[in-house]
N, CA, C and O atoms as CSV, one atom per row, in Angstrom:
chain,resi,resn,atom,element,x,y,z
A,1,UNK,N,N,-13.065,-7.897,28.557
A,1,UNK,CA,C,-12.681,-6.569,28.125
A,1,UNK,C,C,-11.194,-6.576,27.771
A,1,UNK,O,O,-10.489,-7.380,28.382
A,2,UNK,N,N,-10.715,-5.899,26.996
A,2,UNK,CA,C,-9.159,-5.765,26.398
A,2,UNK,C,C,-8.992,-4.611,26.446
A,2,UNK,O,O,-9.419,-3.548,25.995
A,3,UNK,N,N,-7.878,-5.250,27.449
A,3,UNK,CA,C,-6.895,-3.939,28.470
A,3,UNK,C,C,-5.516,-3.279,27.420
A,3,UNK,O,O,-4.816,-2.318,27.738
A,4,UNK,N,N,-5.425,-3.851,26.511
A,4,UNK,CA,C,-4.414,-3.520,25.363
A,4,UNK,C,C,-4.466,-2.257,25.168
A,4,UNK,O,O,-5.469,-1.775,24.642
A,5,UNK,N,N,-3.469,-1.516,25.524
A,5,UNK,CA,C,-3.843,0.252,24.748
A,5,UNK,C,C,-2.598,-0.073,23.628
A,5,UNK,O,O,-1.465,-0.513,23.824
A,6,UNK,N,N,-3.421,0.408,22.134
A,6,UNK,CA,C,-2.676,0.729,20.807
A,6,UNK,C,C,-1.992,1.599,20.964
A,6,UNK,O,O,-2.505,2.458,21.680
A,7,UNK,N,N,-0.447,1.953,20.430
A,7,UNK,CA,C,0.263,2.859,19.999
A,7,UNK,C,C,-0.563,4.034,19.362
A,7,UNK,O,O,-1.555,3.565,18.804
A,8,UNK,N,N,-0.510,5.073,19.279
A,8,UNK,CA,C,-1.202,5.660,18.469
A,8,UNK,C,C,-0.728,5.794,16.698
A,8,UNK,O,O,0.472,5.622,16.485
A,9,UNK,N,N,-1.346,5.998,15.854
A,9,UNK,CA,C,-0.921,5.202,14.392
A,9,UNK,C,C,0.079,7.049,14.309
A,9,UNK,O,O,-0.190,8.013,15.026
A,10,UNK,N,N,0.990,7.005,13.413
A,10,UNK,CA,C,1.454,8.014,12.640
A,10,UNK,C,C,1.501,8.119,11.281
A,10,UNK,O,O,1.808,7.164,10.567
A,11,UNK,N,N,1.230,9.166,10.878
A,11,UNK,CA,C,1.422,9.103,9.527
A,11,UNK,C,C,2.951,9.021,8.612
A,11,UNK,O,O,4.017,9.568,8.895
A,12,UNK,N,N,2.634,8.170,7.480
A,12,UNK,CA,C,3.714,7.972,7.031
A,12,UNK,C,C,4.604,8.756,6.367
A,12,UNK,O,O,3.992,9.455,5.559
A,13,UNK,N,N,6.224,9.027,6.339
A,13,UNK,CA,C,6.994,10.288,5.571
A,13,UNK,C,C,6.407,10.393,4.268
A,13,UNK,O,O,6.196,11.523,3.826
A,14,UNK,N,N,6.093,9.315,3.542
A,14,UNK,CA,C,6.020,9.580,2.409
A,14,UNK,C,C,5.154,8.317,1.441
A,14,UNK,O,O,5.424,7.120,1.544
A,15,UNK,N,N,4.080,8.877,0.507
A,15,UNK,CA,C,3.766,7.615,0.142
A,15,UNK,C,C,3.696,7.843,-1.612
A,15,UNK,O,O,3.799,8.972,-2.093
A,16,UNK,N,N,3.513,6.650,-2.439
A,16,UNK,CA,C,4.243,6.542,-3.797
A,16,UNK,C,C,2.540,5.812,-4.353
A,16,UNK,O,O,2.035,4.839,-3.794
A,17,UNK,N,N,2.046,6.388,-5.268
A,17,UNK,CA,C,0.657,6.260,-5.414
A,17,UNK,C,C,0.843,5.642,-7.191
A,17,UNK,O,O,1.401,6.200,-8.136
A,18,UNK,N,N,0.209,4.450,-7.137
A,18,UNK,CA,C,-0.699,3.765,-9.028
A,18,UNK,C,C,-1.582,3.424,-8.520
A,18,UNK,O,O,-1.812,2.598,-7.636
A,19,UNK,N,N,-2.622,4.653,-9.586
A,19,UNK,CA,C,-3.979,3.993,-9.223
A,19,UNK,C,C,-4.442,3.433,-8.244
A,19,UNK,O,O,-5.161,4.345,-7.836
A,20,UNK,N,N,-4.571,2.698,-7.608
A,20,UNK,CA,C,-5.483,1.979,-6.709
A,20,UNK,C,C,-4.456,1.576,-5.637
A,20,UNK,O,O,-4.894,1.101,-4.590
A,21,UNK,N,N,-2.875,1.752,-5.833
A,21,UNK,CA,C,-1.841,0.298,-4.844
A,21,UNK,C,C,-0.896,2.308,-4.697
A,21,UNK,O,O,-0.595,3.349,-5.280
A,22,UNK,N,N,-0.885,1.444,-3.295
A,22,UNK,CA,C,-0.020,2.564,-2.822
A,22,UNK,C,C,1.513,1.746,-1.685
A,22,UNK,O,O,1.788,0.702,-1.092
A,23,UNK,N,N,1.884,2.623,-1.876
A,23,UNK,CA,C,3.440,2.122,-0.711
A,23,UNK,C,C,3.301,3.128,-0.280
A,23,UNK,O,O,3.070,4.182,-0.871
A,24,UNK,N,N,3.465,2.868,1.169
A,24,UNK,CA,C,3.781,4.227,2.418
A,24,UNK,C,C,4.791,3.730,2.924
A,24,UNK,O,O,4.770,2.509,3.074
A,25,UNK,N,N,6.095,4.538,3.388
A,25,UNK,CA,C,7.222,4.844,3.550
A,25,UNK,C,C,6.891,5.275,5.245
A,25,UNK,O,O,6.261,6.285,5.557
A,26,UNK,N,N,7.377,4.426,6.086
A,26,UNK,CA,C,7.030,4.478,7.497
A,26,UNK,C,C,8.727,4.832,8.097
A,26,UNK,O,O,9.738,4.361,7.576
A,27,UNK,N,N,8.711,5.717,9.234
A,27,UNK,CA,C,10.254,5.726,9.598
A,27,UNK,C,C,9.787,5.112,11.022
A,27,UNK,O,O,8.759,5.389,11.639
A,28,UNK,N,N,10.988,4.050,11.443
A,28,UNK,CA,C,10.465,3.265,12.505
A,28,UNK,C,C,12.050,3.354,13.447
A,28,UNK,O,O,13.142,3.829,13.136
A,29,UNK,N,N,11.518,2.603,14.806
A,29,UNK,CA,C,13.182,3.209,15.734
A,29,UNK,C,C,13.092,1.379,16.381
A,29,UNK,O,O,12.103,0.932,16.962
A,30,UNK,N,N,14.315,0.612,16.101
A,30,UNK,CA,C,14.445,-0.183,17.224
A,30,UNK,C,C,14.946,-0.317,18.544
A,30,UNK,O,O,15.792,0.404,19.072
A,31,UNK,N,N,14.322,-1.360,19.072
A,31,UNK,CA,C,14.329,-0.650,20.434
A,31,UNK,C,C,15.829,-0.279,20.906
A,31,UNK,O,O,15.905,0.684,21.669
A,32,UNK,N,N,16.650,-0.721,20.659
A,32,UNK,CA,C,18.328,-0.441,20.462
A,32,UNK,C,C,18.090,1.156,20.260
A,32,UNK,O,O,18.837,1.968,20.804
A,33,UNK,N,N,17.136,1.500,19.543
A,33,UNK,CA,C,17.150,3.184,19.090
A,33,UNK,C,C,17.262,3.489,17.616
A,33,UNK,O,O,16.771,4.507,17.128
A,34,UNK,N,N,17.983,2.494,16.850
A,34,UNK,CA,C,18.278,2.543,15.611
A,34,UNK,C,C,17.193,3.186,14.809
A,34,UNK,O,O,16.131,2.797,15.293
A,35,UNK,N,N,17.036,3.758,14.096
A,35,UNK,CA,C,15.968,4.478,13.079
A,35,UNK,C,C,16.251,4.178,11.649
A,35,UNK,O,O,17.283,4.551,11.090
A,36,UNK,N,N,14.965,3.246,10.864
A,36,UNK,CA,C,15.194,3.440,9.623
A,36,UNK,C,C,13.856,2.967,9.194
A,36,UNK,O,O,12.918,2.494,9.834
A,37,UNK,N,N,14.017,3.212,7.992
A,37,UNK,CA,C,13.035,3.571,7.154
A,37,UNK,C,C,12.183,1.488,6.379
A,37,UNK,O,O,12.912,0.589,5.961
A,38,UNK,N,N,10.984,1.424,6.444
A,38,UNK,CA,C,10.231,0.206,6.000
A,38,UNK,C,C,9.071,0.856,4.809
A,38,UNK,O,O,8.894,2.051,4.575
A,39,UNK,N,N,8.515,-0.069,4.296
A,39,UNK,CA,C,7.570,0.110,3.757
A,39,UNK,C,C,6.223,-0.539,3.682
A,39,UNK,O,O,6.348,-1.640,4.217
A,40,UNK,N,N,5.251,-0.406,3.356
A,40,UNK,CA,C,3.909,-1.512,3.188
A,40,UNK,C,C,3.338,-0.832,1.632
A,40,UNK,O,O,3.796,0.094,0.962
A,41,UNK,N,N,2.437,-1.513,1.464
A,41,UNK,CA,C,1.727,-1.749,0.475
A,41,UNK,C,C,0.254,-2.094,0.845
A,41,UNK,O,O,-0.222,-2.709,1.800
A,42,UNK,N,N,-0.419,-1.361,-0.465
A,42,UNK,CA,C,-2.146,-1.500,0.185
A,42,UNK,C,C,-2.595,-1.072,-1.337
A,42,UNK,O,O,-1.974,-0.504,-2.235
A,43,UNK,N,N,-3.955,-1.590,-1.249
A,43,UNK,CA,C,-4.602,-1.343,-2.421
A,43,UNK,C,C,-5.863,-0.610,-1.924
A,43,UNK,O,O,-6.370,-1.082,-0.906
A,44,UNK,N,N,-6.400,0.376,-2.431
A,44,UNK,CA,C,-7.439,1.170,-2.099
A,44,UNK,C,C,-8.529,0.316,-2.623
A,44,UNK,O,O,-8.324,-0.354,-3.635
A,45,UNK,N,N,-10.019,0.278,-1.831
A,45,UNK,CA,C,-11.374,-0.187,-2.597
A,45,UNK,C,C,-12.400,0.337,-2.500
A,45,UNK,O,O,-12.425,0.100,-1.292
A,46,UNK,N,N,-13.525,0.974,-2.695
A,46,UNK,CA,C,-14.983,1.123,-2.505
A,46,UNK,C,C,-16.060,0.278,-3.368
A,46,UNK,O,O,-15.999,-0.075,-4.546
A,47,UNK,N,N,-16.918,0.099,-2.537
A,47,UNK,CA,C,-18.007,-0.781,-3.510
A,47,UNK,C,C,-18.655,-0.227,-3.543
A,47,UNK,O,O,-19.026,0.599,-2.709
A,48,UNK,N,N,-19.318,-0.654,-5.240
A,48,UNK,CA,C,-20.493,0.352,-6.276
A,48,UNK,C,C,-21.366,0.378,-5.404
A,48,UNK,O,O,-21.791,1.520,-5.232
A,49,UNK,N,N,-22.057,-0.753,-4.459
A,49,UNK,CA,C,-23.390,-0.663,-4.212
A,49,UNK,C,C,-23.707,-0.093,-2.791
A,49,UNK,O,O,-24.841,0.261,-2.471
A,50,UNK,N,N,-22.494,-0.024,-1.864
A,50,UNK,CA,C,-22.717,0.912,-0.617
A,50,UNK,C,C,-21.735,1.701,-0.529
A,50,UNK,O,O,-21.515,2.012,0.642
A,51,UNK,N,N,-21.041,2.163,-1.273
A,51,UNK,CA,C,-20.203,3.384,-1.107
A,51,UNK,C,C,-19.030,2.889,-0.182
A,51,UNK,O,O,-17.991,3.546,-0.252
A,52,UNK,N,N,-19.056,2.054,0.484
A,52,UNK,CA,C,-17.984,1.874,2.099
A,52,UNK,C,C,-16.531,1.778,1.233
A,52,UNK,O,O,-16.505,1.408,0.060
A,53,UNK,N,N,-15.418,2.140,1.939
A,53,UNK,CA,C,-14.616,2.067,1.115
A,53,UNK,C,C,-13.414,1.964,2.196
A,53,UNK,O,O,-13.510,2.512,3.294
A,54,UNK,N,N,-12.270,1.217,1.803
A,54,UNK,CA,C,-11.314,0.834,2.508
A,54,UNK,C,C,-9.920,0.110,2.035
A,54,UNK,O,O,-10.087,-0.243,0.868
A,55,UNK,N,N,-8.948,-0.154,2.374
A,55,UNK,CA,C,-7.467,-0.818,2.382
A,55,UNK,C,C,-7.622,-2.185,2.406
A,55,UNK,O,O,-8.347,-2.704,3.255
A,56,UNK,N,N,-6.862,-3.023,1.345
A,56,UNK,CA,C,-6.533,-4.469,1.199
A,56,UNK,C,C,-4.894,-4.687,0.998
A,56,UNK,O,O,-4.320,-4.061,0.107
A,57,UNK,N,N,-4.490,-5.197,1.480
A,57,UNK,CA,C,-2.879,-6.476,1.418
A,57,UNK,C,C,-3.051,-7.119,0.944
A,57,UNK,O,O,-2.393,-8.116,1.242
A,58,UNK,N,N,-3.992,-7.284,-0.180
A,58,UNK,CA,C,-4.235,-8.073,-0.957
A,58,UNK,C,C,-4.518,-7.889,-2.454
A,58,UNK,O,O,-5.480,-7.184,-2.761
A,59,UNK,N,N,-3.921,-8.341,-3.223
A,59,UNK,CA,C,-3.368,-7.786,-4.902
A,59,UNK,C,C,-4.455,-8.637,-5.843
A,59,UNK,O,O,-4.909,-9.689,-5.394
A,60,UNK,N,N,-4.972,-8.021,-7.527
A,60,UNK,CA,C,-4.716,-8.690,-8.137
A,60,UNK,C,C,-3.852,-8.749,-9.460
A,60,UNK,O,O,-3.378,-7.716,-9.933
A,61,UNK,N,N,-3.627,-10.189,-10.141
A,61,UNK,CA,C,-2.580,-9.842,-10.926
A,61,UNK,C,C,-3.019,-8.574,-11.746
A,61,UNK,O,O,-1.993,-7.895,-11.785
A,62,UNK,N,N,-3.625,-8.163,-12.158
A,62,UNK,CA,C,-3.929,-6.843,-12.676
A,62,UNK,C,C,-2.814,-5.825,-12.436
A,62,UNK,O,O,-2.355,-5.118,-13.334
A,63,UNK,N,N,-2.449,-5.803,-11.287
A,63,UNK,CA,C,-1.892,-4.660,-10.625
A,63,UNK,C,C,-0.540,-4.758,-10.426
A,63,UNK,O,O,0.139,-4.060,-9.673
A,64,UNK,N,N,-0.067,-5.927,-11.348
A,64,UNK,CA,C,1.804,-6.427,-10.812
A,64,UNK,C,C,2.317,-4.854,-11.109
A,64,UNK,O,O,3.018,-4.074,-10.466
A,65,UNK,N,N,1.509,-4.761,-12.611
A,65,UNK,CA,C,2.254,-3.403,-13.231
A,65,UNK,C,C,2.409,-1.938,-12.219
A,65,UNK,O,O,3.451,-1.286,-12.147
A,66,UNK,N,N,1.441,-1.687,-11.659
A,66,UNK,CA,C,1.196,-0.862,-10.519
A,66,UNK,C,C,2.362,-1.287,-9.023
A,66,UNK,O,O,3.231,-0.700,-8.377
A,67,UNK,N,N,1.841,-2.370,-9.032
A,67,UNK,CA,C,2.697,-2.750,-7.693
A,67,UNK,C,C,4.374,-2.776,-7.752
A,67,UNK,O,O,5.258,-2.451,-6.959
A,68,UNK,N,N,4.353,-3.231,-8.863
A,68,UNK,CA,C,6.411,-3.021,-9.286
A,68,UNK,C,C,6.426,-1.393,-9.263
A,68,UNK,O,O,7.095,-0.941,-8.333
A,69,UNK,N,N,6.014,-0.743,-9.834
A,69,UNK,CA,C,6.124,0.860,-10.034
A,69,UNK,C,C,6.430,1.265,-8.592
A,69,UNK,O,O,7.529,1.703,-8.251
A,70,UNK,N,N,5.275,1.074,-7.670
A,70,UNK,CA,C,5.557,1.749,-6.261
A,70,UNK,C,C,6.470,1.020,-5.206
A,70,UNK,O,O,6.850,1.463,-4.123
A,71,UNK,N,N,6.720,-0.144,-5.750
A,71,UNK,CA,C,7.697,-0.892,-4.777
A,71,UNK,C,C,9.221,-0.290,-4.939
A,71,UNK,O,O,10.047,-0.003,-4.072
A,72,UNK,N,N,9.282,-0.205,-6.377
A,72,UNK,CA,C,10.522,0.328,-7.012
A,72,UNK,C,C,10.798,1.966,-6.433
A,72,UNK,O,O,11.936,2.304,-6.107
A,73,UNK,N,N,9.831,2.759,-6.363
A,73,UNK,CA,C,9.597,3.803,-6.226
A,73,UNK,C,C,9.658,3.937,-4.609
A,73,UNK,O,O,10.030,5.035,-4.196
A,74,UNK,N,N,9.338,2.956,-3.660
A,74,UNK,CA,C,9.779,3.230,-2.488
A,74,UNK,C,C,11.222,2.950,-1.774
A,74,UNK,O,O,11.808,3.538,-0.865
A,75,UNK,N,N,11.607,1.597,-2.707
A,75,UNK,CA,C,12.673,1.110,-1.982
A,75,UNK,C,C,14.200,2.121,-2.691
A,75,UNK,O,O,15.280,2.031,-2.108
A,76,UNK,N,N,14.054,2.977,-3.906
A,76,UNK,CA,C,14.759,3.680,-4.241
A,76,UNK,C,C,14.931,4.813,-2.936
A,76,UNK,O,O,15.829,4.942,-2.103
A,77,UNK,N,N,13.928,5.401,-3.110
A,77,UNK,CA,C,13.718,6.654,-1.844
A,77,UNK,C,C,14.375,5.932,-0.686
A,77,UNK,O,O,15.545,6.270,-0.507
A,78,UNK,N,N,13.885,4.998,0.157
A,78,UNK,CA,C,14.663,4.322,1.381
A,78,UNK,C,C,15.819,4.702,1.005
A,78,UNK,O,O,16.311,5.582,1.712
A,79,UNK,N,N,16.635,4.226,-0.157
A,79,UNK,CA,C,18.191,3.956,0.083
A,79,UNK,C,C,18.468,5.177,0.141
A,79,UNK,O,O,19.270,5.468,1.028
A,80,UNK,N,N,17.930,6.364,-0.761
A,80,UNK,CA,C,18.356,7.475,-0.937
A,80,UNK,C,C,18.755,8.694,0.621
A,80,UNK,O,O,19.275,9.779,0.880
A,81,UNK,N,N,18.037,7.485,1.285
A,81,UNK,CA,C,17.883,8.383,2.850
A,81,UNK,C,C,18.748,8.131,3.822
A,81,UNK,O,O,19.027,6.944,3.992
A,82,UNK,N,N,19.405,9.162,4.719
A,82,UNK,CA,C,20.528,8.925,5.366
A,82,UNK,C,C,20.377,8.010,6.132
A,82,UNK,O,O,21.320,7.219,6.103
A,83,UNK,N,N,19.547,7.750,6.856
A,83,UNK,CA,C,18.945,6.492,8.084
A,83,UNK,C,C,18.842,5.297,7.288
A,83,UNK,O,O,18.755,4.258,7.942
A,84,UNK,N,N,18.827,5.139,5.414
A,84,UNK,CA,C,18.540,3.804,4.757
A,84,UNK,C,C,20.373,3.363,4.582
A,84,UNK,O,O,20.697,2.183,4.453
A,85,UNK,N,N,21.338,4.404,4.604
A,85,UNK,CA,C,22.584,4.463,4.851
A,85,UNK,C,C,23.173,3.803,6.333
A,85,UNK,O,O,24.170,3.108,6.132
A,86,UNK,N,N,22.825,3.868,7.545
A,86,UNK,CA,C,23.315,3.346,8.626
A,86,UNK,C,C,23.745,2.096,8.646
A,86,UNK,O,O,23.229,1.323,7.838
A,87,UNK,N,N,24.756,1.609,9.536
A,87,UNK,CA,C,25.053,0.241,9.713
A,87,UNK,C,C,24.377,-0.208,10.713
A,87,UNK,O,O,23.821,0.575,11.483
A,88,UNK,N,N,24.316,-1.466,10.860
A,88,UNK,CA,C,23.987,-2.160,12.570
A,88,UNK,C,C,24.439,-2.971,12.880
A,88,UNK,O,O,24.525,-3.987,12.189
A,89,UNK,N,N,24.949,-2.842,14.141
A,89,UNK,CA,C,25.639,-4.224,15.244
A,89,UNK,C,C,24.867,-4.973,15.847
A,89,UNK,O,O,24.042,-4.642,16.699
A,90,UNK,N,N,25.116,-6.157,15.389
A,90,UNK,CA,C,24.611,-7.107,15.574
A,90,UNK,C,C,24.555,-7.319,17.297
A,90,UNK,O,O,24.837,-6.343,17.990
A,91,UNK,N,N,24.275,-8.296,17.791
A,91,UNK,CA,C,24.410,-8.718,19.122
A,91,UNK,C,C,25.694,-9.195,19.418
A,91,UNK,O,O,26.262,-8.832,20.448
A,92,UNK,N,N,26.349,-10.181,18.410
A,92,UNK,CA,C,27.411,-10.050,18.062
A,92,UNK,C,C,28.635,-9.616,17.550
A,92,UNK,O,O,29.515,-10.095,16.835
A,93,UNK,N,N,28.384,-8.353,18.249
A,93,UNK,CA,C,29.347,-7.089,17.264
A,93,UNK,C,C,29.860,-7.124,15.610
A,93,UNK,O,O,30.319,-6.211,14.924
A,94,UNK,N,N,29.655,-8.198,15.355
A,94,UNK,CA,C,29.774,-8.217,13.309
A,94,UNK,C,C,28.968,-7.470,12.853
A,94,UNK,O,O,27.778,-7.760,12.969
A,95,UNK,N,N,29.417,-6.103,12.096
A,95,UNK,CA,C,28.271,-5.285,11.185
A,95,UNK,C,C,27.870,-6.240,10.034
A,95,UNK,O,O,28.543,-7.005,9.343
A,96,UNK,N,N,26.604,-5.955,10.057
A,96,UNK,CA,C,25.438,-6.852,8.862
A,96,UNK,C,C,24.776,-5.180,8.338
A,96,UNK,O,O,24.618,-4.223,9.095
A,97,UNK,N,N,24.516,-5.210,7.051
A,97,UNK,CA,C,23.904,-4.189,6.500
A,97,UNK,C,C,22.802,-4.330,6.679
A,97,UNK,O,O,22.282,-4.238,5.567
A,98,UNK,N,N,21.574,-4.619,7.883
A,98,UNK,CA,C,20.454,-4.724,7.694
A,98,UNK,C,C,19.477,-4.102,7.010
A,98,UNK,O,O,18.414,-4.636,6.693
A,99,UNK,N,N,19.975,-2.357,6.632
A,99,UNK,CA,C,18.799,-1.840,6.187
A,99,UNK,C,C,19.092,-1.163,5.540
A,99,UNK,O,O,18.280,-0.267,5.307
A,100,UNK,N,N,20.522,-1.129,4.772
A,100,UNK,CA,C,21.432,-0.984,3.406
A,100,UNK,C,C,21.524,-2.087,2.424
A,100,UNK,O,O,22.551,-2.719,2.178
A,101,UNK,N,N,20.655,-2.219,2.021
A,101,UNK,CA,C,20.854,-3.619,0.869
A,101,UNK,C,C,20.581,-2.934,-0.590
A,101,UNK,O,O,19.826,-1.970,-0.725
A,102,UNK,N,N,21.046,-3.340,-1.294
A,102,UNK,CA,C,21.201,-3.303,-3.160
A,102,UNK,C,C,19.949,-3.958,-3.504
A,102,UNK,O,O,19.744,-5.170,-3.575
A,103,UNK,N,N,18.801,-2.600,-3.795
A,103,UNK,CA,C,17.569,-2.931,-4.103
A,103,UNK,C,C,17.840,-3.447,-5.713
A,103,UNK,O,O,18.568,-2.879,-6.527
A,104,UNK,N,N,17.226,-4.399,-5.881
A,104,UNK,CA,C,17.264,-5.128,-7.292
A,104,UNK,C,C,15.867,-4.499,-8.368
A,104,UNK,O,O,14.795,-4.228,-7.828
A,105,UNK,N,N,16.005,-4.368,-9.508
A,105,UNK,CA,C,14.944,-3.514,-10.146
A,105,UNK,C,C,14.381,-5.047,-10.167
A,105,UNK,O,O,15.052,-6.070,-10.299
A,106,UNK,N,N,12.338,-4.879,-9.928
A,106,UNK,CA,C,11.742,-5.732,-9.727
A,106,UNK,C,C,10.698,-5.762,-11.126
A,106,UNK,O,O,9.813,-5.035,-11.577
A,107,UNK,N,N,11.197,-6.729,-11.417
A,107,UNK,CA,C,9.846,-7.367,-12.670
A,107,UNK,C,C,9.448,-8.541,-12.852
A,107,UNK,O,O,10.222,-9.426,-12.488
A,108,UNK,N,N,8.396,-8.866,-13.341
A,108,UNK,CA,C,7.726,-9.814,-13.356
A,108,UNK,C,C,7.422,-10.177,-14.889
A,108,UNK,O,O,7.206,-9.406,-15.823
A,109,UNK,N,N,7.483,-11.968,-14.868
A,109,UNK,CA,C,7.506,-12.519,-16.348
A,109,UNK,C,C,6.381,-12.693,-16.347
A,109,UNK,O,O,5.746,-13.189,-15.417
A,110,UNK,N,N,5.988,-12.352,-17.288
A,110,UNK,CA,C,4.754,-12.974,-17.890
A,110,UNK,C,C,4.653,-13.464,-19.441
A,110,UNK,O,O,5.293,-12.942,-20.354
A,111,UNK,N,N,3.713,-14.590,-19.597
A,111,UNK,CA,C,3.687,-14.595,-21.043
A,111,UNK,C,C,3.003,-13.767,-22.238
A,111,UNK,O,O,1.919,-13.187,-22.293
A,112,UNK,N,N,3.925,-13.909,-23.071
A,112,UNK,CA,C,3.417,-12.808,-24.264
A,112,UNK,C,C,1.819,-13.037,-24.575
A,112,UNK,O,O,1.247,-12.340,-25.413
């Protein structure tokens, strides 16, 4: 038997929707206390022949176009947020921007 009790799940601040691939915008606290903002990614599915329908972490190239849109679209929002603004001290008292970084616009090559 598994004695493990789960956290209970929360819903996320905010989520950024193409078609089928979504990013949810999770606000999370380390254990230090620090609060800031992560993201995930998921692709929605149901199948034609039993209706069941559910979440994959798993892409296809089909969807770069989708998946750059909401990645871009989440990691903008993060920075935009006062908690994506905070510094953090290290263990070693040197501030490192852990969760202030210069999101880079994301694209993908492909051939013509």
């Amino acid at each position: 038997m598994n004695d493990i009790k789960k956290k209970p799940a929360s819903a996320p601040v905010k989520v950024f929707r193409q078609g089928a691939i979504a990013a949810s915008i999770w606000k999370r606290q380390a254990t230090c206390g620090f609060e800031y903002f992560d993201f995930t990614v998921s692709r929605s599915w149901k199948t034609s022949s039993t209706g069941k329908e559910g979440y994959s972490s798993s892409f296809f190239v089909r969807s770069a176009d989708e998946l750059q849109v909401v990645i871009q679209e989440a990691a903008d929002w993060i920075e935009s947020q006062p908690a994506g603004k905070q510094r953090v001290q290290s263990s070693d008292d040197s501030a490192e921007s852990g969760v202030n970084r210069s999101y880079r616009r994301w694209s993908f090559d492909r051939p013509e």
